[in-house]
KOLLUM-926270 format. One record per residue (C-alpha): residue in three letters; x, y, z. Coordinates in steps of 0.5 Angstrom, whole numbers, plus 500, padded with zeros to 3 digits. Layout:
// KOLLUM-926270
AlaXYZ;...
// end
This chain:
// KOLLUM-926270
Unk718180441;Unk718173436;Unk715175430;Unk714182430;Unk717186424;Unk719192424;Unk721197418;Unk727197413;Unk732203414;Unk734207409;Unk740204408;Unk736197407;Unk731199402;Unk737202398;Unk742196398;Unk736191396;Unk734196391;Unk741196389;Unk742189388;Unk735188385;Unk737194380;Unk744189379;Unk741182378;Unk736185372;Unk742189368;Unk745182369;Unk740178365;Unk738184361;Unk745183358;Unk745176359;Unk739175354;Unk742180349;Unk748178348;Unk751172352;Unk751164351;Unk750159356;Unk757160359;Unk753166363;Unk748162365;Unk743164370;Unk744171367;Unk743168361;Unk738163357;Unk739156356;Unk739156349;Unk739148349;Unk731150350;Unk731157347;Unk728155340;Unk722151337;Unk723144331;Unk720146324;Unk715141323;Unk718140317;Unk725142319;Unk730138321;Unk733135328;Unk741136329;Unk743131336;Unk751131336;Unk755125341;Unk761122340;Unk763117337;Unk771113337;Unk775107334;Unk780103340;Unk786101340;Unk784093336;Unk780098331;Unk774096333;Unk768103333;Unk764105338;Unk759110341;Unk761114347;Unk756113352;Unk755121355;Unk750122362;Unk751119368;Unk751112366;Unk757114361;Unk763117361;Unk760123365;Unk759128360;Unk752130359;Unk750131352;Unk749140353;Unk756140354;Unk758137348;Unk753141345;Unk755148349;Unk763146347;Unk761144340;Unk765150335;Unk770150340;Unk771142339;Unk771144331;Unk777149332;Unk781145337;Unk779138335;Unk785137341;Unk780138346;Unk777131345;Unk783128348;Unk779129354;Unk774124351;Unk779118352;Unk782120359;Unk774119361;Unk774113358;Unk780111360;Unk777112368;Unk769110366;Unk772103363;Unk778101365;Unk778094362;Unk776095355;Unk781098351;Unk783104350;Unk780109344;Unk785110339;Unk781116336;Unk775120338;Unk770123333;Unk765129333;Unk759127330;Unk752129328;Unk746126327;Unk741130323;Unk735127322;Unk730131316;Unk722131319;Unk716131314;Unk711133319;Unk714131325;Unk716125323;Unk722122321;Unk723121314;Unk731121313;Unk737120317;Unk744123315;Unk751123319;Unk756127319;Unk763127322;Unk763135325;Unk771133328;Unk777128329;Unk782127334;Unk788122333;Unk789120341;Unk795123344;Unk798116348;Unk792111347;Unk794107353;Unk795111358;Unk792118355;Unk793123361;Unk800123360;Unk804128357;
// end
């Protein structure tokens, strides 16, 4: 009959048991010694920590220079070249040991504006703004790592 239940099996109790069991040990795990790349059994450490009222603020972003000389900032999010913030933030170490990774930058940017000029170098910085009582009193940058672009007109070649 329609919406009658009946009883689990034994054998379904215990898979559910299992699978719960499994699921917990996962984020136990995760929560003790994973990053966001294991996300959902893992925190996002981008919101896992509290801002000292006095402390300071670090917002990494990328900036370049194109093919005429002139420096720009490098749009992230979806109304920029497709790349949020957090993964650049996720990918920062990596991008300071293997500054090569932001070849990747130049090929988004070829695809995102077409028409502009190419980027000639591609620039990780971050913006550390000092706070004094939740406020902003200083503002400092710092170029975190540099990549000379691989083929500045056509960046996705080889």
């Amino acid at each position: 009959m329609a919406g009658e239940t009946g009883r689990l099996s034994r054998s379904g109790r215990m898979c559910r048991v299992a699978v719960l069991l499994a699921v917990a040990a996962a984020v136990t795990a995760g929560t003790l010694g994973e990053d966001d790349r294991s996300w959902p059994f893992a925190p996002m450490v981008q919101f896992a920590f509290k801002v000292d009222t006095n402390g300071e603020i670090h917002s990494l972003g990328i900036e370049a220079v194109d093919v005429t000389g002139r420096p720009l900032v490098v749009p992230l999010g979806g109304g920029g070249i497709g790349l949020e913030r957090a993964e650049i933030e996720g990918q920062a170490t990596r991008i300071e040991n293997e500054p090569q990774r932001l070849q990747a930058i130049a090929v988004m940017w070829a695809s995102y504006a077409p028409q502009r000029p190419r980027l000639a170098t591609v620039h990780l910085v971050d913006t550390v703004s000092t706070l004094r009582d939740s406020t902003v009193v200083g503002k400092r940058r710092t170029t975190v790592a540099t990549w000379s672009v691989a083929h500045p007109a056509q960046p996705g070649e080889r």
